[in-house]
Structures are given as C-alpha cells and as structure tokens.
Backbone as ProteinMPNN parsed JSONL, in Angstrom:
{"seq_chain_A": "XXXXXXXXXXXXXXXXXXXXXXXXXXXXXXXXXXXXXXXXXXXXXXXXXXXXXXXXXXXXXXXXXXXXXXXXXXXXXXXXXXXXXXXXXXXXXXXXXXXXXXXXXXXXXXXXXXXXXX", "coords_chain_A": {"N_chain_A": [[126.302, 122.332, 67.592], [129.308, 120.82, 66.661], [132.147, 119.521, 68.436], [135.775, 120.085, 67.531], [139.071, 119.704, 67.119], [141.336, 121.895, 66.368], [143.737, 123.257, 66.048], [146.759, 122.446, 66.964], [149.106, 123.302, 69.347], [152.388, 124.487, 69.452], [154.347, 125.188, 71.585], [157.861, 128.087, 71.436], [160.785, 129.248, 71.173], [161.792, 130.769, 69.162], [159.849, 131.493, 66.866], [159.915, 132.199, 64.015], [161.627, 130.391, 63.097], [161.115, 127.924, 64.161], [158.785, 127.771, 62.806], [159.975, 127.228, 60.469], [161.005, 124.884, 60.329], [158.626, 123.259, 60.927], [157.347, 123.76, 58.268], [158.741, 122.989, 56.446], [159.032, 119.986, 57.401], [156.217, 119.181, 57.321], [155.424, 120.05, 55.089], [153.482, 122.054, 55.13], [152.553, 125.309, 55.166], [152.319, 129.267, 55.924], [149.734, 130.023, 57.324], [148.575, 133.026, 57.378], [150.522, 135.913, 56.581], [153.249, 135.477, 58.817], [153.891, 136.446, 62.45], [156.538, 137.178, 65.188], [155.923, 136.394, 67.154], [153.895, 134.8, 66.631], [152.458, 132.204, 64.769], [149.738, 130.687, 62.513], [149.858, 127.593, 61.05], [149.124, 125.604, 58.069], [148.089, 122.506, 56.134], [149.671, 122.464, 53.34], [148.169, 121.023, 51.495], [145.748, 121.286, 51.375], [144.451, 119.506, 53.485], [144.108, 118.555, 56.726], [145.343, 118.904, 60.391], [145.729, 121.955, 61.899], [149.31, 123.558, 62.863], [149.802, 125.609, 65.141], [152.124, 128.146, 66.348], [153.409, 129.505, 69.145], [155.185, 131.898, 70.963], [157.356, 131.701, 73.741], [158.482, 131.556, 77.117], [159.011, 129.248, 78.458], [160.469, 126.222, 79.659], [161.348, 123.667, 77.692], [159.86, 120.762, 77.896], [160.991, 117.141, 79.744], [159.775, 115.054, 79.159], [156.962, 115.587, 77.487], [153.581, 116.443, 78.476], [151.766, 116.477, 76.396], [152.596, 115.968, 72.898], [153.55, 115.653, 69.058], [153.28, 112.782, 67.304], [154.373, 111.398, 64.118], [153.29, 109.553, 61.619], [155.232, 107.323, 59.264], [155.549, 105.642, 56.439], [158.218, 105.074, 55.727], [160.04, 104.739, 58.203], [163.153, 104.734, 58.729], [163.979, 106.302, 56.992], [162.219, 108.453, 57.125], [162.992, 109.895, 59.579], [165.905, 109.879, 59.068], [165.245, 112.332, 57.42], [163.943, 114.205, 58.658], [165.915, 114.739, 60.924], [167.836, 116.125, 58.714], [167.266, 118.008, 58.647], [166.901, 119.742, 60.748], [166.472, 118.64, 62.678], [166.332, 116.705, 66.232], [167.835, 113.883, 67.476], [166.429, 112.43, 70.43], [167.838, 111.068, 73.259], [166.209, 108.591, 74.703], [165.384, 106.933, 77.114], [163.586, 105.203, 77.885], [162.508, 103.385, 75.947], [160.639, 100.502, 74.38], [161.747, 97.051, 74.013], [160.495, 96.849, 71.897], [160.085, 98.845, 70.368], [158.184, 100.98, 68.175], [158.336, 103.533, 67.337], [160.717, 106.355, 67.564], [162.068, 109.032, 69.071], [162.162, 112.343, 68.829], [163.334, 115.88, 68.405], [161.96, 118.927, 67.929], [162.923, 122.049, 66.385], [163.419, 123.572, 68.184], [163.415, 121.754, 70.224], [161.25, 120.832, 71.262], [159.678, 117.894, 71.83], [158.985, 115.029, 69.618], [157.348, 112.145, 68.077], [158.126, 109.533, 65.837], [156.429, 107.718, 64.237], [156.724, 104.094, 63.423], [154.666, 103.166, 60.741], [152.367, 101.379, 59.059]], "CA_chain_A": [[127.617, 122.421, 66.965], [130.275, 120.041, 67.177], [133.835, 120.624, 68.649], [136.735, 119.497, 66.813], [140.574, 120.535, 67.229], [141.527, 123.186, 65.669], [145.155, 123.379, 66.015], [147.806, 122.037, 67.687], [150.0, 124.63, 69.453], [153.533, 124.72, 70.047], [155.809, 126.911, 72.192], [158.751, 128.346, 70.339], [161.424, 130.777, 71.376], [162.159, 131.677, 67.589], [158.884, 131.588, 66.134], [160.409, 132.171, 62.72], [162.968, 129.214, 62.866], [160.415, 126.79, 64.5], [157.948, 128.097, 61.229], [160.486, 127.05, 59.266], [161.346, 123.566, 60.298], [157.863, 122.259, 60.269], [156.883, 123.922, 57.229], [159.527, 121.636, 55.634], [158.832, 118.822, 58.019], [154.872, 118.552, 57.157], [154.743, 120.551, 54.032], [152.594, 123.444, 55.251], [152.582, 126.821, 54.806], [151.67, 129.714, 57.145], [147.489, 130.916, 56.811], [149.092, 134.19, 56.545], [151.953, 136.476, 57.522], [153.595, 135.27, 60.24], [154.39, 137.673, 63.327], [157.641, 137.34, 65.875], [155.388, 135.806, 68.455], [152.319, 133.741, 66.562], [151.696, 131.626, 63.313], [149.537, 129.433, 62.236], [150.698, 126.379, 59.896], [148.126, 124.912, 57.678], [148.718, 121.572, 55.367], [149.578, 122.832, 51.905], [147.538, 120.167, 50.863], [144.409, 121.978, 52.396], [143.763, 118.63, 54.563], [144.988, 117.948, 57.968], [145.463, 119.532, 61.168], [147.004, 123.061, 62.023], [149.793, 123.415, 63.657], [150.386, 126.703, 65.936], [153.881, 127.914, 67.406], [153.996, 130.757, 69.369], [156.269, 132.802, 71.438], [157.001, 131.007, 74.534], [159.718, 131.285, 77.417], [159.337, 128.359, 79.406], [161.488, 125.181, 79.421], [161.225, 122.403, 77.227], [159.837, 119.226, 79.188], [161.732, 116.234, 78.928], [158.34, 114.093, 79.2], [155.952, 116.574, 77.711], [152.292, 115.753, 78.342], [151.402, 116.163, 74.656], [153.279, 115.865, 71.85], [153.047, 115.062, 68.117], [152.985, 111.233, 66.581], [154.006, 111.191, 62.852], [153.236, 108.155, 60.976], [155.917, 107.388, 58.565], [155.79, 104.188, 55.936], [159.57, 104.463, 55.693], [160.552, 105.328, 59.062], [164.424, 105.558, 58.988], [164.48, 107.561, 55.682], [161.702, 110.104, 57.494], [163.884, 109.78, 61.064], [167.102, 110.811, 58.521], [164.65, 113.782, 56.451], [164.177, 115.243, 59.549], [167.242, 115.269, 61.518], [168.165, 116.875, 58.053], [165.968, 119.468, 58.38], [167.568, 120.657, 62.105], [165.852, 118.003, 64.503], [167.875, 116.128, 66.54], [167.503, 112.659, 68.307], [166.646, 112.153, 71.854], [168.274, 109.805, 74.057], [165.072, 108.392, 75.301], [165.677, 106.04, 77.73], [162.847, 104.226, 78.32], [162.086, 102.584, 74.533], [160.525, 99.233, 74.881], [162.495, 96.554, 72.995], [159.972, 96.66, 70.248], [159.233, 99.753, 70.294], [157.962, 101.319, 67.115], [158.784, 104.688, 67.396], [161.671, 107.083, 66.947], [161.813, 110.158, 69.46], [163.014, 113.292, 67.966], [163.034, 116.801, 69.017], [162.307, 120.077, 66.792], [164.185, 123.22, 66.431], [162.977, 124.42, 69.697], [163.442, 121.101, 71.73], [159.813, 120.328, 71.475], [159.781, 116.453, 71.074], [157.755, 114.699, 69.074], [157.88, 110.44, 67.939], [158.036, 109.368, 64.317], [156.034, 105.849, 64.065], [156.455, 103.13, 61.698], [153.136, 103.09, 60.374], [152.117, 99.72, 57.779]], "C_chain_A": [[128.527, 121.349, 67.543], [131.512, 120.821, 67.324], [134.273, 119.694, 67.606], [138.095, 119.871, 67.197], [140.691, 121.048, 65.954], [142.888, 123.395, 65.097], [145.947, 122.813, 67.214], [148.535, 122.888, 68.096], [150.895, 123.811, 70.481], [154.304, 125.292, 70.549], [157.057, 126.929, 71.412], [159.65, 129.468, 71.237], [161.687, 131.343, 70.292], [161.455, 130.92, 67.021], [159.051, 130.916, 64.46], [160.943, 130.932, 62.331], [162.055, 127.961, 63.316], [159.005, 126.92, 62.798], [158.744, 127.16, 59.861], [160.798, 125.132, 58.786], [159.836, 123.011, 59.971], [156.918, 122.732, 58.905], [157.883, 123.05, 56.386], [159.586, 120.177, 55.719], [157.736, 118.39, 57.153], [154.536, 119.029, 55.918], [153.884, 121.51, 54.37], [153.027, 124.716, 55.274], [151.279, 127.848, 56.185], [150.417, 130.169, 56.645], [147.737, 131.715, 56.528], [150.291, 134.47, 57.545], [152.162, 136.109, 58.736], [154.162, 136.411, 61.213], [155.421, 137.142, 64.208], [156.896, 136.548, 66.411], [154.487, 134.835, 67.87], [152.141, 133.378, 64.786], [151.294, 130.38, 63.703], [149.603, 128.776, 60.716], [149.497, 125.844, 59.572], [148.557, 123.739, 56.422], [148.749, 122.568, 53.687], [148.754, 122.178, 50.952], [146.006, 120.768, 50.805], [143.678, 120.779, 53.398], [144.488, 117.965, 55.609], [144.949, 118.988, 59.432], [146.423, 120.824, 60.807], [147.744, 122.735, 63.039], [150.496, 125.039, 63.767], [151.305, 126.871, 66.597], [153.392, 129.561, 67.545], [154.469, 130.803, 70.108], [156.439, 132.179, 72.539], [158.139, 131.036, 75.924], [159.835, 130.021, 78.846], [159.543, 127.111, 79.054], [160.741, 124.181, 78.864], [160.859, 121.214, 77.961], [160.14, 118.059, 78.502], [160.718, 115.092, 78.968], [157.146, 115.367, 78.998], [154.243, 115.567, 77.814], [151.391, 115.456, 77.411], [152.429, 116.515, 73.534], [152.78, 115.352, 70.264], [153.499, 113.362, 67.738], [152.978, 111.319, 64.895], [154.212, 110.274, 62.294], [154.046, 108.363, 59.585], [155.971, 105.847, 57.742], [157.096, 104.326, 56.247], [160.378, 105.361, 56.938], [161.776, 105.918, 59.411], [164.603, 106.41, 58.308], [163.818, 108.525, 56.39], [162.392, 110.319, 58.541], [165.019, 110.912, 59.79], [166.298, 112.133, 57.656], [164.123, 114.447, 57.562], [164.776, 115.591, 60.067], [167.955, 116.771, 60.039], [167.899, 118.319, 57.962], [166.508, 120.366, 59.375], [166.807, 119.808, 63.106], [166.605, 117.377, 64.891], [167.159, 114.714, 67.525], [167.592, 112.909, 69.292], [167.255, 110.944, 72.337], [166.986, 109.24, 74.771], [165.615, 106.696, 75.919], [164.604, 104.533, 78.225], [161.867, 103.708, 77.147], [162.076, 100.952, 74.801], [161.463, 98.141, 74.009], [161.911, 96.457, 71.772], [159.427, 97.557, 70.136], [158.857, 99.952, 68.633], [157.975, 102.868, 66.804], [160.118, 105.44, 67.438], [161.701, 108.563, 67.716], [162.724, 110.839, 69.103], [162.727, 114.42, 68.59], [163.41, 117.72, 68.029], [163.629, 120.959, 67.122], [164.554, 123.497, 68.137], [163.031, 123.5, 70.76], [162.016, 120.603, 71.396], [160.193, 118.528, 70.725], [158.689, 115.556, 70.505], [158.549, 112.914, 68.387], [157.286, 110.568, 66.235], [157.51, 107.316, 64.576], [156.044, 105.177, 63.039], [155.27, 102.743, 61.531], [152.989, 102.171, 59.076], [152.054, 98.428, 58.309]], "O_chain_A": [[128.502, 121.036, 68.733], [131.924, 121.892, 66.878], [133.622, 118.855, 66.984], [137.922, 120.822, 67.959], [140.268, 120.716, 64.846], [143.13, 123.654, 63.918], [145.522, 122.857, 68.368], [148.883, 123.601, 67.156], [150.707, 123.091, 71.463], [155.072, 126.014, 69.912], [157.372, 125.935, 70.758], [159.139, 130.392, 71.869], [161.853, 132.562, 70.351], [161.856, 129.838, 66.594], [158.656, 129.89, 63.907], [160.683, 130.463, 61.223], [162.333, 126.907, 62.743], [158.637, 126.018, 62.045], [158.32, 126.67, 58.814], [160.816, 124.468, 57.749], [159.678, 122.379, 58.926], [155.906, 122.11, 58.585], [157.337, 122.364, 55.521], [159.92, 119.35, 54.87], [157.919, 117.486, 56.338], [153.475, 118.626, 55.441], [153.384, 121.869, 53.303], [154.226, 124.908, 55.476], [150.278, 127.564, 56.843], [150.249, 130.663, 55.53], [147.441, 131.927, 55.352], [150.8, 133.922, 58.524], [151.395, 136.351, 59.668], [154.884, 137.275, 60.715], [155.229, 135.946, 63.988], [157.303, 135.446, 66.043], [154.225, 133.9, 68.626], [151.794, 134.128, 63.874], [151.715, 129.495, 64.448], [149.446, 129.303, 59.615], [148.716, 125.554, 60.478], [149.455, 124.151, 55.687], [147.81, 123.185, 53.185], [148.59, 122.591, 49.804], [145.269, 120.417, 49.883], [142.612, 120.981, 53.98], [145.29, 117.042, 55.469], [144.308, 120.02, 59.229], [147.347, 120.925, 59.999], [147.399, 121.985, 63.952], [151.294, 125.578, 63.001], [151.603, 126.05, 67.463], [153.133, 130.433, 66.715], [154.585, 129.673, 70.583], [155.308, 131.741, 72.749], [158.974, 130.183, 75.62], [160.548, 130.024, 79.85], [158.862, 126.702, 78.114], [159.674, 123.793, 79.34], [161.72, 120.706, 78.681], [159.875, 117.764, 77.337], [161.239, 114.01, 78.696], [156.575, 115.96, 79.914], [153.938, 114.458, 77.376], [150.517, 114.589, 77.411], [152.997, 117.606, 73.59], [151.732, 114.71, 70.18], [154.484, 113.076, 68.419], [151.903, 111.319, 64.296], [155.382, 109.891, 62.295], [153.747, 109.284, 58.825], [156.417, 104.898, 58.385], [157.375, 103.629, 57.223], [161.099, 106.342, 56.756], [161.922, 106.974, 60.026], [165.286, 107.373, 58.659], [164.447, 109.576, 56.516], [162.533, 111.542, 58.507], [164.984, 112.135, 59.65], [167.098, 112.977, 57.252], [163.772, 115.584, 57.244], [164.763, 116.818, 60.158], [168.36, 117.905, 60.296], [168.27, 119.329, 57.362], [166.641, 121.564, 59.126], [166.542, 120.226, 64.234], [167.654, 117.211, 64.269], [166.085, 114.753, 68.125], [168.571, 113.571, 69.636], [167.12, 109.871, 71.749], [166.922, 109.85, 75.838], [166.046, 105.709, 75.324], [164.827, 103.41, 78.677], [160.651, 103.614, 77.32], [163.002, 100.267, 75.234], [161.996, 98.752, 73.083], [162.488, 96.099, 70.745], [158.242, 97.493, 69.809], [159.247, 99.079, 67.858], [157.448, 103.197, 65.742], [160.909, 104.525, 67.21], [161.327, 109.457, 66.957], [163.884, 110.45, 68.972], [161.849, 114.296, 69.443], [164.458, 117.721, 67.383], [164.699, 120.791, 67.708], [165.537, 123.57, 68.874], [162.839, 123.839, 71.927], [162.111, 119.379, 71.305], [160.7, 118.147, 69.669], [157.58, 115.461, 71.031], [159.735, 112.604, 68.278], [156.464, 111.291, 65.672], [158.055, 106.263, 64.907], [155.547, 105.451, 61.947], [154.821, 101.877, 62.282], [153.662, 102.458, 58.086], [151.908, 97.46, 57.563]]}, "name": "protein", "num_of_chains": 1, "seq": "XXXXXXXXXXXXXXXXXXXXXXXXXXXXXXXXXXXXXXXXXXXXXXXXXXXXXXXXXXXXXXXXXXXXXXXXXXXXXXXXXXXXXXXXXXXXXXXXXXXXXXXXXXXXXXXXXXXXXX"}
C-alpha cells in the first residue's frame, strides 16, 4: 500500500466559523455534518486535498511549522477575495524584496501564504 496525505488539519477555536471561511475560501464543503469540535472539508469539485479543523486551545504560532501555500493566477484580486471573506493580513516582517507571496491569516489566526503562481 502506498501512503498519501489525507488531510490537512487545522486547529480552530470556533470550529463552525473556521468551517465557514474556508469553505468559501477553497470552495469545499463539509464530508458530512459537522460537530462543535471536528470537520472535515472536502473540494466540492471532488479533487484535491482535505482540509480538517478541529477544536483546539492552544496559541496561534507566529512562525507556524506548517502552513498552507495557495497558488493564485491573480494574486491581489485572491489576497482582496479573501481578506473579504474575514482573513486578515500579517505584518510579516521578513518578506524578501521579491518575494512572491502574500501572508494572510484565517479566521482563527492560522496563517497561511497566497503565491503568485504563472
């Protein structure tokens, strides 16, 4: 058997409200009923990674050791369709001068980079 990833999991203090942002972010929808503490997010498309949020009470890291990477052709328009959504820009201090990225942070703080991808 081969491995593969499975899902991506995110900590959340409001489950519900972190459900909600990246089901609008990525377009997915939950596998099934979601519970207070645990869903998982699957592409509406049916192809792509899951992405798991559950219940979680420990602090946001301001350098987490994994995070997501979403490739965006039109980077500022997806940068502004997510802030829209409830994410919010980081001050990230250490962006190279060419960088190509865009750090952002969900509902919950969890931060994640938007790349110009083309």
């Amino acid at each position: 058997m081969a491995v593969r990833v499975g899902s991506v999991v995110l900590g959340a203090s409001d489950v519900r409200r972190a459900m909600g942002f990246w089901c609008r972010a990525l377009q997915y929808v939950p596998r099934e009923e979601p519970d207070d503490d645990w869903v998982v997010l699957v592409p509406a498309s049916g192809s792509g990674p899951n992405i798991s949020l559950g219940l979680s009470g420990t602090p946001v890291q301001e350098r987490p050791r994994v995070h997501l990477d979403l490739y965006a052709d039109d980077q500022a328009a997806e940068v502004e369709r997510l802030v829209g959504l409830g994410a919010s820009r980081v001050a990230w201090r250490d962006y190279p001068p060419d960088a190509d990225f865009v750090v952002l942070a969900d509902t919950e703080g969890n931060r994640f980079c938007v790349i110009a991808h083309g």
